[in-house]
DSSP file (Angstrom, degrees, kcal/mol; ACC not computed):
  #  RESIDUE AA STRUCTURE BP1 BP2  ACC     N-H-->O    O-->H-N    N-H-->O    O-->H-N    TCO  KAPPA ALPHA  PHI   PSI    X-CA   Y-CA   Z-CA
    1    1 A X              0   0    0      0, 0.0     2,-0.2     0, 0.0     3,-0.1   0.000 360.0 360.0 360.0 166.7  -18.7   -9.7   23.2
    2    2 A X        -     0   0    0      1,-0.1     3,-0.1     0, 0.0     4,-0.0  -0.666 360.0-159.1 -84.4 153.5  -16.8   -7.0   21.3
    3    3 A X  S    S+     0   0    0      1,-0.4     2,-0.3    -2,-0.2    -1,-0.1   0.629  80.9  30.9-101.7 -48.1  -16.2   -8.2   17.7
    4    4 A X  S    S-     0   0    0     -3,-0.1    -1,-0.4     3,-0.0     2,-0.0  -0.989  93.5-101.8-136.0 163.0  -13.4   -5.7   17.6
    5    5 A X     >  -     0   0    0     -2,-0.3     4,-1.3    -3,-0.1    -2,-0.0  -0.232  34.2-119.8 -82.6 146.4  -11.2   -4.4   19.8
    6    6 A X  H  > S+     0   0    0      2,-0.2     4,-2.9     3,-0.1    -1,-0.1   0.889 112.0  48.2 -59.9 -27.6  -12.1   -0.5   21.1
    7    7 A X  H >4 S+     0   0    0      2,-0.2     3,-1.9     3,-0.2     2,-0.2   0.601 102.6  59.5 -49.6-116.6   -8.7    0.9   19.6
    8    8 A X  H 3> S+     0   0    0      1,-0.3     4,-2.0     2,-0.2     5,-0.3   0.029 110.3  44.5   5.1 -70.4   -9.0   -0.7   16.4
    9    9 A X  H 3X S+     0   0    0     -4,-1.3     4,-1.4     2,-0.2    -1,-0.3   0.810 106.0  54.9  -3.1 -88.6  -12.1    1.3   16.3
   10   10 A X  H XX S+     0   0    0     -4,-2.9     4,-1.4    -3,-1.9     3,-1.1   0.950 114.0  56.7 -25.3 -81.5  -10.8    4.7   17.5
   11   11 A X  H 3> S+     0   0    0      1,-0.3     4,-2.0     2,-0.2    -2,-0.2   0.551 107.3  32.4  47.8-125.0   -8.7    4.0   14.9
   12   12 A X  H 3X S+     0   0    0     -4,-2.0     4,-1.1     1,-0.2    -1,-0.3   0.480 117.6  55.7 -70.5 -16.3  -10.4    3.4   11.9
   13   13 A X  H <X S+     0   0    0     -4,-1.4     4,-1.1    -3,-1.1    -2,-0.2   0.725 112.5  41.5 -96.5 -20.3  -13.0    5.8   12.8
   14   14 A X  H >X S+     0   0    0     -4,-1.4     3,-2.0    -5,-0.2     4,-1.8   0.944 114.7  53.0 -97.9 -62.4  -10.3    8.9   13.4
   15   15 A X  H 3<>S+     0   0    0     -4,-2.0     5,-3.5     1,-0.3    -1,-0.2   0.856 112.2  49.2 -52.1 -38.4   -8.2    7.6   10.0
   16   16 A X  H 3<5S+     0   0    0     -4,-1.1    -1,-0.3     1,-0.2    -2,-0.2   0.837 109.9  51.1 -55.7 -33.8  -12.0    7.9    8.1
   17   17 A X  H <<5S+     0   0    0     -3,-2.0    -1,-0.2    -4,-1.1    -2,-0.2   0.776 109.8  42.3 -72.2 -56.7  -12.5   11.1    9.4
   18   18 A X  T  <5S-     0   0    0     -4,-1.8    -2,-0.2     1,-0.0    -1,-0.1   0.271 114.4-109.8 -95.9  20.8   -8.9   13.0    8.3
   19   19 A X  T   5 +     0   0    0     -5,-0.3    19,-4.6    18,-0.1    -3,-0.2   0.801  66.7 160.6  78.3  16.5   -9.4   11.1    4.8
   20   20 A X  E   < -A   37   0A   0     -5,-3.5     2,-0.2    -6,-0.3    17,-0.2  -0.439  17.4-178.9 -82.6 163.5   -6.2    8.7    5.8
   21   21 A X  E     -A   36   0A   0     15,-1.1    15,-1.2    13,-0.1     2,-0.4  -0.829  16.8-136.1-140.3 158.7   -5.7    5.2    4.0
   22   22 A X  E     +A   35   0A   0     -2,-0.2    73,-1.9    13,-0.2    74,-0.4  -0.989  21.1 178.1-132.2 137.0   -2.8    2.4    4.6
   23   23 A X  E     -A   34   0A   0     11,-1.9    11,-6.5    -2,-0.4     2,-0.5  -0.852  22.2-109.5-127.2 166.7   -1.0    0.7    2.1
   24   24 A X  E     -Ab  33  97A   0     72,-3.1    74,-1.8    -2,-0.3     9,-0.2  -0.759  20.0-170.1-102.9 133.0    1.5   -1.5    2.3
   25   25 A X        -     0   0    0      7,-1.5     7,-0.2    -2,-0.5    74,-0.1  -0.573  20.3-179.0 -94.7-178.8    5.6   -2.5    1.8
   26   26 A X        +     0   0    0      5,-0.2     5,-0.2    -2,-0.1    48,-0.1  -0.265   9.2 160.2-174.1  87.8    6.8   -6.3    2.2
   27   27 A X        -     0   0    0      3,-1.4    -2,-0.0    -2,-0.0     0, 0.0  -0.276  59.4 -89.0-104.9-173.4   10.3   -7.4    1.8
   28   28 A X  S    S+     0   0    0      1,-0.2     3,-0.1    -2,-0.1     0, 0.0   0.325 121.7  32.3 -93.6  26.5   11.7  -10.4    3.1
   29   29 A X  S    S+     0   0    0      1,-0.2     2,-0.5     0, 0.0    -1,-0.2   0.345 126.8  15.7-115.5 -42.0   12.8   -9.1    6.9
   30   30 A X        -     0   0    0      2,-0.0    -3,-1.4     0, 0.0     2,-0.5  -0.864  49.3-166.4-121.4 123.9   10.0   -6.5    7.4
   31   31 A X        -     0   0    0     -2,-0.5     2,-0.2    -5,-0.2    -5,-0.2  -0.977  22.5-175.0-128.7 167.5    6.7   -5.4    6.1
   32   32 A X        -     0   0    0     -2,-0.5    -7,-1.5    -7,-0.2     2,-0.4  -0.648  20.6-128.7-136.7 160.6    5.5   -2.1    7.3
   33   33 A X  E     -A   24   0A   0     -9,-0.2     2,-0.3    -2,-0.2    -9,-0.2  -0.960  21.4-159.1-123.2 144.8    2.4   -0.3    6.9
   34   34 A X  E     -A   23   0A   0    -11,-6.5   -11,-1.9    -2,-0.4     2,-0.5  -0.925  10.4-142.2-120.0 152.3    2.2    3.5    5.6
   35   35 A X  E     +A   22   0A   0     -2,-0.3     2,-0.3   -13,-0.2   -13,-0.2  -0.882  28.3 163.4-122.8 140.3   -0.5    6.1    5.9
   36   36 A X  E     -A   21   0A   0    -15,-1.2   -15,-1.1    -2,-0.5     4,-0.1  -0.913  44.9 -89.8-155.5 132.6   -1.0    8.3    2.8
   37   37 A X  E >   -A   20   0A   0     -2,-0.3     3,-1.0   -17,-0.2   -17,-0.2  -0.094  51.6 -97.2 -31.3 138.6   -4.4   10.8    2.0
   38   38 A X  T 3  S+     0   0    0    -19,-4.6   -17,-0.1     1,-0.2    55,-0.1  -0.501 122.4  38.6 -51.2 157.4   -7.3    9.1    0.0
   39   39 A X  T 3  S+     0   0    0      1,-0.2    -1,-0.2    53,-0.2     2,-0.1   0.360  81.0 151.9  92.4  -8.5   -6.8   10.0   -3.2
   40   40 A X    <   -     0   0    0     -3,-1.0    52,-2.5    52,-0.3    -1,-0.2  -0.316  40.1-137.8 -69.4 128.9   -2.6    9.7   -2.9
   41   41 A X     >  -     0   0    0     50,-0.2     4,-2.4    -2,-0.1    50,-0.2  -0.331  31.7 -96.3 -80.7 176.0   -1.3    8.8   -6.7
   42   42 A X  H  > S+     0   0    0     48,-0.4     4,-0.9    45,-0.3    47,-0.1   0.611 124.8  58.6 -70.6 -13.1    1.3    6.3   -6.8
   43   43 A X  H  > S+     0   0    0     45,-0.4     4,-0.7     2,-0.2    -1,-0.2   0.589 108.5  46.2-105.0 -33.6    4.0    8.8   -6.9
   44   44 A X  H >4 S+     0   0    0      2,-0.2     3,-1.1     1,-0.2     4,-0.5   0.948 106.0  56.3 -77.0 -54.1    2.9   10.4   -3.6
   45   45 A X  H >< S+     0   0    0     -4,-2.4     3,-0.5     2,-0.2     4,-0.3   0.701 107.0  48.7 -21.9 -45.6    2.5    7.3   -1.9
   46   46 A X  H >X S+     0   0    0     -4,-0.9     4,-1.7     1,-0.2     3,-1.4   0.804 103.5  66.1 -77.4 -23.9    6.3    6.3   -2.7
   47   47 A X  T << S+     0   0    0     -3,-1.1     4,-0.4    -4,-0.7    -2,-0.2   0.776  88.8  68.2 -80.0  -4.5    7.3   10.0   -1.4
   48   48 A X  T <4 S+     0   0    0     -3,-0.5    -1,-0.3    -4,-0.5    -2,-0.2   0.641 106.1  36.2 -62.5  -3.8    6.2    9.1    2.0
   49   49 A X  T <4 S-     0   0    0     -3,-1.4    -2,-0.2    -4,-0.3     2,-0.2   0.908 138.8  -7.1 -90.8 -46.2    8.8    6.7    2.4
   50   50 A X    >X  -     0   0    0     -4,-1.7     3,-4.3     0, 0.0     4,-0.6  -0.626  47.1-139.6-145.9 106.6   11.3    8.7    0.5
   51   51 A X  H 3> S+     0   0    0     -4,-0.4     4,-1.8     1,-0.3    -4,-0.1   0.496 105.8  59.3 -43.5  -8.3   11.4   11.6   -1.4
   52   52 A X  H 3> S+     0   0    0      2,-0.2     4,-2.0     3,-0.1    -1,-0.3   0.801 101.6  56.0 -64.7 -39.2   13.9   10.0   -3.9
   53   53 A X  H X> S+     0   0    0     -3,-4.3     4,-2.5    -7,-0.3     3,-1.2   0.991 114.9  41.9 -62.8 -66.5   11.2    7.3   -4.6
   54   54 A X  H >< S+     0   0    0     -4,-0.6     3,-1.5    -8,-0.4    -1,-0.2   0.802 112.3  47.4 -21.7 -77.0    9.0   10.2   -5.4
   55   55 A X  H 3< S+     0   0    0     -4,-1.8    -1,-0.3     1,-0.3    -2,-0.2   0.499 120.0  40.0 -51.6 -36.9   11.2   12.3   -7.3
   56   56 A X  H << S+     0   0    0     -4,-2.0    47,-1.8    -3,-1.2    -1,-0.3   0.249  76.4 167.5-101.7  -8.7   12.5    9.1   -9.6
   57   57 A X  E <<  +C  102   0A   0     -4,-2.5    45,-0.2    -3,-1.5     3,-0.1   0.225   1.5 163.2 -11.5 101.4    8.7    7.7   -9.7
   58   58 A X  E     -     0   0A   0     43,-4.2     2,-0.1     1,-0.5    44,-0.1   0.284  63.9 -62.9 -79.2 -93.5    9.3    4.5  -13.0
   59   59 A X  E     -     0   0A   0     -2,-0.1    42,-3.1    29,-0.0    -1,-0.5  -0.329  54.4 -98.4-120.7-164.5    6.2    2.7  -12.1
   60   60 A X  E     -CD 100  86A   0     26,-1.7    26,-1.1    40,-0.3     2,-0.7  -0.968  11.4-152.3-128.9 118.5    4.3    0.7   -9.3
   61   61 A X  E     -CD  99  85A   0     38,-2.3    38,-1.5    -2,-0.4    24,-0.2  -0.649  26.2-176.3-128.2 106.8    3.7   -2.7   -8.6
   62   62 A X  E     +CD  98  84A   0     22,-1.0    22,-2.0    -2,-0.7     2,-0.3  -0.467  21.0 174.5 -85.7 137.9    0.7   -3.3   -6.8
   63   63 A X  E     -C   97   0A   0     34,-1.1    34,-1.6    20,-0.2     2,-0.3  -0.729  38.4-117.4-138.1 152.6   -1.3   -6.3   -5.0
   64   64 A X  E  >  -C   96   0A   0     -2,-0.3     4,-1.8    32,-0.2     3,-0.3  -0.763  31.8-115.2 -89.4 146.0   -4.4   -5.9   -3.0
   65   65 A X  H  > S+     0   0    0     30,-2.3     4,-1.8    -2,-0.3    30,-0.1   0.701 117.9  56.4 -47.0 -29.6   -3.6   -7.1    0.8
   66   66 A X  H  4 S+     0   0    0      2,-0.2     4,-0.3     3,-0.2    -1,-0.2   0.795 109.4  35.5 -71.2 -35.4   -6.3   -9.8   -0.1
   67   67 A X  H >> S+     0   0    0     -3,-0.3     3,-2.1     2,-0.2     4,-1.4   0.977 119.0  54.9 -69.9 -69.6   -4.7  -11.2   -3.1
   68   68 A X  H 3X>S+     0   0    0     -4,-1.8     5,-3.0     1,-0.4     4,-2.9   0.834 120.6  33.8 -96.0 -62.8   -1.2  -10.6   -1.1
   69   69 A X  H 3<5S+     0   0    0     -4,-1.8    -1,-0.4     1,-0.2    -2,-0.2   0.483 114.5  56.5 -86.2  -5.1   -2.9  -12.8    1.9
   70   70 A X  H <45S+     0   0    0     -3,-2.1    -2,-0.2    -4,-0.3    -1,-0.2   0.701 115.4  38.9-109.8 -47.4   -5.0  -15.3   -0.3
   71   71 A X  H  <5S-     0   0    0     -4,-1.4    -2,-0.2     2,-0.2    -3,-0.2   0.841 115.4-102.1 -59.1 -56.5   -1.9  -16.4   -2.1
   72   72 A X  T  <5S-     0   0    0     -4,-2.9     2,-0.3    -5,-0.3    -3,-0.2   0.718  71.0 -47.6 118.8  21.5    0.8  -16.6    0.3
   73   73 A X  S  ><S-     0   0    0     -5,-3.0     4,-1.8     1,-0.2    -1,-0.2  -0.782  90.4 -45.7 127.2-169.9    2.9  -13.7   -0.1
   74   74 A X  H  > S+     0   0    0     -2,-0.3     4,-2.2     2,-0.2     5,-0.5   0.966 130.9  52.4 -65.0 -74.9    4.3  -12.1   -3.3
   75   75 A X  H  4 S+     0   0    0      1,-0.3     4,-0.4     2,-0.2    -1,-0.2   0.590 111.7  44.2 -43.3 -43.8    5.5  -14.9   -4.8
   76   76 A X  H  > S+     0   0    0      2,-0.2     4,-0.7    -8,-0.1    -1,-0.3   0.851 114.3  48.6 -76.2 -61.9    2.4  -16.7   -4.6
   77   77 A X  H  <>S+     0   0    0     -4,-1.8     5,-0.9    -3,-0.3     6,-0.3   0.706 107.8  57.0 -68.7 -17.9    0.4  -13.9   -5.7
   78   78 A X  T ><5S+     0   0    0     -4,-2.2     3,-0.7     1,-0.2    -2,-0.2   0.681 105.4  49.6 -73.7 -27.2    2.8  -13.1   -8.8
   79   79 A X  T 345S+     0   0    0     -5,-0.5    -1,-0.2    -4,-0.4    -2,-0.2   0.766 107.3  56.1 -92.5  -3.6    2.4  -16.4  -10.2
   80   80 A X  T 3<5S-     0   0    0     -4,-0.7    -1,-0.2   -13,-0.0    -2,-0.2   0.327 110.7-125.2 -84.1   0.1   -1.6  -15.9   -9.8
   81   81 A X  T < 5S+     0   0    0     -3,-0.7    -3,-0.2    -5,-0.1    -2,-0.1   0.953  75.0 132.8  51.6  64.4   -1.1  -12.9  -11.8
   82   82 A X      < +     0   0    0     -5,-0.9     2,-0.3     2,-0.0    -4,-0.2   0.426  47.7  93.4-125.2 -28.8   -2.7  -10.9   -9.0
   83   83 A X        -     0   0    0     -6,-0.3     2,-0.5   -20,-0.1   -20,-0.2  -0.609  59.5-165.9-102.7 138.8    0.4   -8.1   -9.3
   84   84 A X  E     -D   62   0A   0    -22,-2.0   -22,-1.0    -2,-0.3     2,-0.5  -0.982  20.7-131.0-130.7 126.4   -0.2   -5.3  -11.6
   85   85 A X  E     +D   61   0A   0     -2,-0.5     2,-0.2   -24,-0.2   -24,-0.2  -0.861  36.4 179.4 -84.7 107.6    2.2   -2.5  -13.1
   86   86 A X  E     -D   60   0A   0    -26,-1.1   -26,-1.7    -2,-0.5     2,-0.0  -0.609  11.4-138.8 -96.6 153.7    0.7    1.0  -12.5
   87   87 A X        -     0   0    0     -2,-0.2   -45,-0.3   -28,-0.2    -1,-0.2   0.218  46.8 -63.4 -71.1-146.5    1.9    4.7  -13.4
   88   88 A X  S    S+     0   0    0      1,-0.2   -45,-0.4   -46,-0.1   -46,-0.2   0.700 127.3  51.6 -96.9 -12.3    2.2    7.9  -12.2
   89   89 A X  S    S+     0   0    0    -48,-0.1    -1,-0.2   -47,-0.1    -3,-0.0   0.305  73.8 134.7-105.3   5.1   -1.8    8.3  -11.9
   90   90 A X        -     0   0    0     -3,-0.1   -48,-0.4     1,-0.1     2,-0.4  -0.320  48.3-144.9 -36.9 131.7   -2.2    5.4  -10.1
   91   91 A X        -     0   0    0    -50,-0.2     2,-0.6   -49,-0.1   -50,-0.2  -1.000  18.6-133.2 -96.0 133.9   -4.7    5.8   -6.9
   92   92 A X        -     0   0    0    -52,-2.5   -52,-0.3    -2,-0.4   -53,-0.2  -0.676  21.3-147.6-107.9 151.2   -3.8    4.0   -4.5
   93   93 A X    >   -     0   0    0     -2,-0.6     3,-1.7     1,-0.1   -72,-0.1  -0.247  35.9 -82.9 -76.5 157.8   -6.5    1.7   -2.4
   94   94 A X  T 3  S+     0   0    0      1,-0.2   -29,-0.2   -73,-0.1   -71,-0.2  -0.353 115.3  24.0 -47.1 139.8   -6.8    0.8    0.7
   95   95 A X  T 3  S+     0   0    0    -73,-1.9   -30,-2.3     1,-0.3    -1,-0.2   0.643  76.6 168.0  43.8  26.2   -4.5   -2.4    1.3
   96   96 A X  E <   - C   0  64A   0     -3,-1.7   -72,-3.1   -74,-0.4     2,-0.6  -0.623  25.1-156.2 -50.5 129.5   -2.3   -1.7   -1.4
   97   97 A X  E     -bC  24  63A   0    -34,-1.6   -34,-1.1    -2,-0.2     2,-0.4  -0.980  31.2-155.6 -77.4  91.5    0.8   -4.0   -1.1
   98   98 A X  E     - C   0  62A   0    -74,-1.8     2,-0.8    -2,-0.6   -36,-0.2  -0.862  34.5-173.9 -81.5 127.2    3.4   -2.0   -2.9
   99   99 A X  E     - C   0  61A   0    -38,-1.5   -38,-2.3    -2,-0.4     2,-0.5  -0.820  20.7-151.2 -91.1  94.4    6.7   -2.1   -4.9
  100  100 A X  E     - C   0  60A   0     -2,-0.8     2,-0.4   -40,-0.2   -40,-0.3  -0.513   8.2-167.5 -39.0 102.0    8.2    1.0   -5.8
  101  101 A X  E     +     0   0A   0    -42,-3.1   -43,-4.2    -2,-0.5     2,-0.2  -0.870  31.4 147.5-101.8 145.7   10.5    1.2   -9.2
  102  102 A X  E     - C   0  57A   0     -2,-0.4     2,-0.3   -45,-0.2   -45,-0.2  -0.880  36.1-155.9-160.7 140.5   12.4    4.6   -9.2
  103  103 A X              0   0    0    -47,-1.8    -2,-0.0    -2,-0.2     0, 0.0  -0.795 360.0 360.0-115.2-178.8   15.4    5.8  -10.3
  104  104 A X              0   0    0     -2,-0.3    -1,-0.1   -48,-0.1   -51,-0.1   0.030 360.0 360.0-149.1 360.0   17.2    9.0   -8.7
């Protein structure tokens, strides 16, 4: 049987291809995934959501999706000291869970 599904594939194979990555937001109604270049600082990565985020880049607070999902959320994974404060030179990885600080 297939192990994964043939989208999923498609996919990942087309995102590998135009150099794409997805990181992640997670508030308490939604979390959303966003697709950013490899190689995307933290500061570009927040201007795809909004160019204020950009433009007011403080810092970053970052989880890997694994730590995020191994823990039990944010909460879980902050008290496992799993959450990191990044800058403006941040690159961000694949399965980033991220928290923007910014002011505008």
């Amino acid at each position: 049987g297939l192990e994964e599904p043939g989208l999923n594939r498609v996919i990942r194979h087309g995102y590998h291809l135009l150099g794409l990555q997805t990181y992640f937001t997670a508030g308490v109604k939604e979390v959303r995934a966003w697709t950013v270049n490899r190689g995307a600082t933290a500061p570009e990565a927040a201007g795809v959501i909004h160019t204020d985020f950009q433009k007011g880049f403080i810092r970053a607070e970052v989880v890997h999706y694994d730590d995020f999902i191994t823990h039990n959320g944010e909460h879980g994974a902050k008290e496992a000291g799993r959450w990191q404060l990044e800058g403006k030179d941040y690159i961000v990885q694949e399965g980033d869970v991220m928290h923007f600080r910014f002011n505008v």
